[in-house]
FIVEXVEX-240514 format. One record per atom (N, C-alpha, C): y, z, x; residue number from 0. Coordinates in steps of 0.05 Angstrom, whole numbers, always signed. Layout:
REM residues N
Y,Z,X,NUM .
...
***
This chain:
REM residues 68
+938,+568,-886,0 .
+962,+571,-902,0 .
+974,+599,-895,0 .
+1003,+600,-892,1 .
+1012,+626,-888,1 .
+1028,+634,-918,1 .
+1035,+658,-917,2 .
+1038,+671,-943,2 .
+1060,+699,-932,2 .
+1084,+691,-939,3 .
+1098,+717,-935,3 .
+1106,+729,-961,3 .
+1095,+758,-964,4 .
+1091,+773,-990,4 .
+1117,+795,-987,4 .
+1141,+799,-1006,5 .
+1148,+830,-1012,5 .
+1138,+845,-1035,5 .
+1128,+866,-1014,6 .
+1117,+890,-1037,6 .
+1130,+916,-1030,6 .
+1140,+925,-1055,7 .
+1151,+956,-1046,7 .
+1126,+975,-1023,7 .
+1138,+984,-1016,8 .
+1131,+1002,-992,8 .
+1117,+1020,-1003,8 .
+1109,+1029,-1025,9 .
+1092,+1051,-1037,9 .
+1067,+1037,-1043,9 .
+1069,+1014,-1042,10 .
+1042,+1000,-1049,10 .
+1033,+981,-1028,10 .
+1050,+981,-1009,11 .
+1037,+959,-983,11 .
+1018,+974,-971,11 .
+1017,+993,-964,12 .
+990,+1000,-950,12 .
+958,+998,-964,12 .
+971,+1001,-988,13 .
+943,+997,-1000,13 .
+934,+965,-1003,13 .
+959,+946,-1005,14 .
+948,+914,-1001,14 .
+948,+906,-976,14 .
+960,+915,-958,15 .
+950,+913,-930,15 .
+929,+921,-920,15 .
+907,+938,-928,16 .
+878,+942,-929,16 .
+859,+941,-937,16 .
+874,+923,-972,17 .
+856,+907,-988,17 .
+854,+876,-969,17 .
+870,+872,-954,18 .
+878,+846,-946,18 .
+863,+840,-929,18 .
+866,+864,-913,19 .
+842,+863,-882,19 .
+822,+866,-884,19 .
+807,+873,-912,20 .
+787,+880,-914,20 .
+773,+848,-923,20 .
+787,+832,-925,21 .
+771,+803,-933,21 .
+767,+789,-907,21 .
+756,+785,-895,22 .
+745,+765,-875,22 .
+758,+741,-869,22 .
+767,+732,-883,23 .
+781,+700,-884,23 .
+813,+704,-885,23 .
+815,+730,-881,24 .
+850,+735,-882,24 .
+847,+744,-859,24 .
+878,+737,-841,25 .
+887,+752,-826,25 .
+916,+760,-834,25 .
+916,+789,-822,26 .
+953,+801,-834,26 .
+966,+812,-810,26 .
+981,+794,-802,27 .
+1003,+817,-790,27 .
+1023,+824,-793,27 .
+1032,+846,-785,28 .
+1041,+862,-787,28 .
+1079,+849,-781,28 .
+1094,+856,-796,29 .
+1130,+853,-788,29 .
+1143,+869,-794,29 .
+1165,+871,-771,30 .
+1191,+888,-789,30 .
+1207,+879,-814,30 .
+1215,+898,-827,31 .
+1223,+886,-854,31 .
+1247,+871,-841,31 .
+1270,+885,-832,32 .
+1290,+868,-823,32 .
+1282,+838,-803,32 .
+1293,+816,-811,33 .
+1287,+794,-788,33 .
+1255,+786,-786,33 .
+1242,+791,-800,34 .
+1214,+786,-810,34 .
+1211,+742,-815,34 .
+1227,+748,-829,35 .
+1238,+718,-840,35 .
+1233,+707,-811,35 .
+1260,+706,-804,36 .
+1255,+689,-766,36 .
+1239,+694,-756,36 .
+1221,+720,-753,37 .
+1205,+721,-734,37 .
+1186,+699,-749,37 .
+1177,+693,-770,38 .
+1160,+684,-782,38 .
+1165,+650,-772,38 .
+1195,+644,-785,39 .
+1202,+614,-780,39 .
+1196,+604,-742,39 .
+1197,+626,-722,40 .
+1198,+623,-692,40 .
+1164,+620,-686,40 .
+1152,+640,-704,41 .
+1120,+627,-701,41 .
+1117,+611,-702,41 .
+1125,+601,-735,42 .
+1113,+573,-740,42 .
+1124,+548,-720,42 .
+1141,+552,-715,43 .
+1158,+534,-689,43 .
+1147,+536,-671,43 .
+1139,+551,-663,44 .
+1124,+556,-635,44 .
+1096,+540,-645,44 .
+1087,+551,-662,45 .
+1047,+534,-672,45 .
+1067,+505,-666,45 .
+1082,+501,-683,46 .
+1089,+462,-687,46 .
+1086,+457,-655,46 .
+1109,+471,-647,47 .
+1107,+454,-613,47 .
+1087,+457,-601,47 .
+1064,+467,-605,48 .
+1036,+465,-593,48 .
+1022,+445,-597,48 .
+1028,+441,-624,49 .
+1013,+409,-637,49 .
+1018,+402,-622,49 .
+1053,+393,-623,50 .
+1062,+367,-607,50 .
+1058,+358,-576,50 .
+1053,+383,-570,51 .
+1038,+383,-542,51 .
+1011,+374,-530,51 .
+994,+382,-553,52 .
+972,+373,-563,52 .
+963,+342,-561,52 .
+982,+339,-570,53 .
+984,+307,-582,53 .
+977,+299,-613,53 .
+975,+336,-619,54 .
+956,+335,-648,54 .
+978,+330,-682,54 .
+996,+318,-665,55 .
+1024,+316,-682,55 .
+1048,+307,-664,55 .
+1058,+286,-685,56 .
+1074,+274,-670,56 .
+1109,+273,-676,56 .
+1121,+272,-665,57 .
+1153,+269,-672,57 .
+1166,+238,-672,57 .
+1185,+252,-676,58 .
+1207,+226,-683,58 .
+1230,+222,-662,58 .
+1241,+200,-663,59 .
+1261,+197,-644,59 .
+1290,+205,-654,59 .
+1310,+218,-650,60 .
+1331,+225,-642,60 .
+1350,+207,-665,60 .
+1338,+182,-667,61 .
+1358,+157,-679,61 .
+1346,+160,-711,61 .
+1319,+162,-711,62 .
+1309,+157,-734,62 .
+1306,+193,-756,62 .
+1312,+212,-732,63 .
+1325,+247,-746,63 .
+1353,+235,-754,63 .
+1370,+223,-742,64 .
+1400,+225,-751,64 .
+1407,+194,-771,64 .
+1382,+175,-772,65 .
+1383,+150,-799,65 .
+1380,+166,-820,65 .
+1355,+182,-824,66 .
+1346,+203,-847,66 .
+1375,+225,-858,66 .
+1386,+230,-844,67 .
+1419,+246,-856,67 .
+1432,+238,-859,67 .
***
């Protein structure tokens, strides 16, 4: 599960090392500006790996534009 958090800037460092400090989290790091996209271009990027994968599958072209 991903998790995009705003926390004022006087207190992110300290939950950014409460964060890293748990084992089963990973955090990285973004710019505040454009954080958003970079975030949505990851997850786009992970999806098209599935699909490459074979570990997830898509739809055809006809049955994206029946659905709108």
């Amino acid at each position: 599960m991903k998790l995009l958090l705003e926390v004022e800037k006087s207190k992110a460092g300290l939950l950014v090392e409460f964060l890293r400090s748990l084992p089963y989290v990973k955090v990285k790091a973004g710019a505040e500006e454009g954080s958003s996209l970079a975030a949505e271009l990851e997850e786009a990027v992970e999806e098209l790996k599935l699909v490459r994968a074979g570990k997830k599958k898509t739809r055809t072209l006809k049955a994206f534009l029946d659905e709108v």
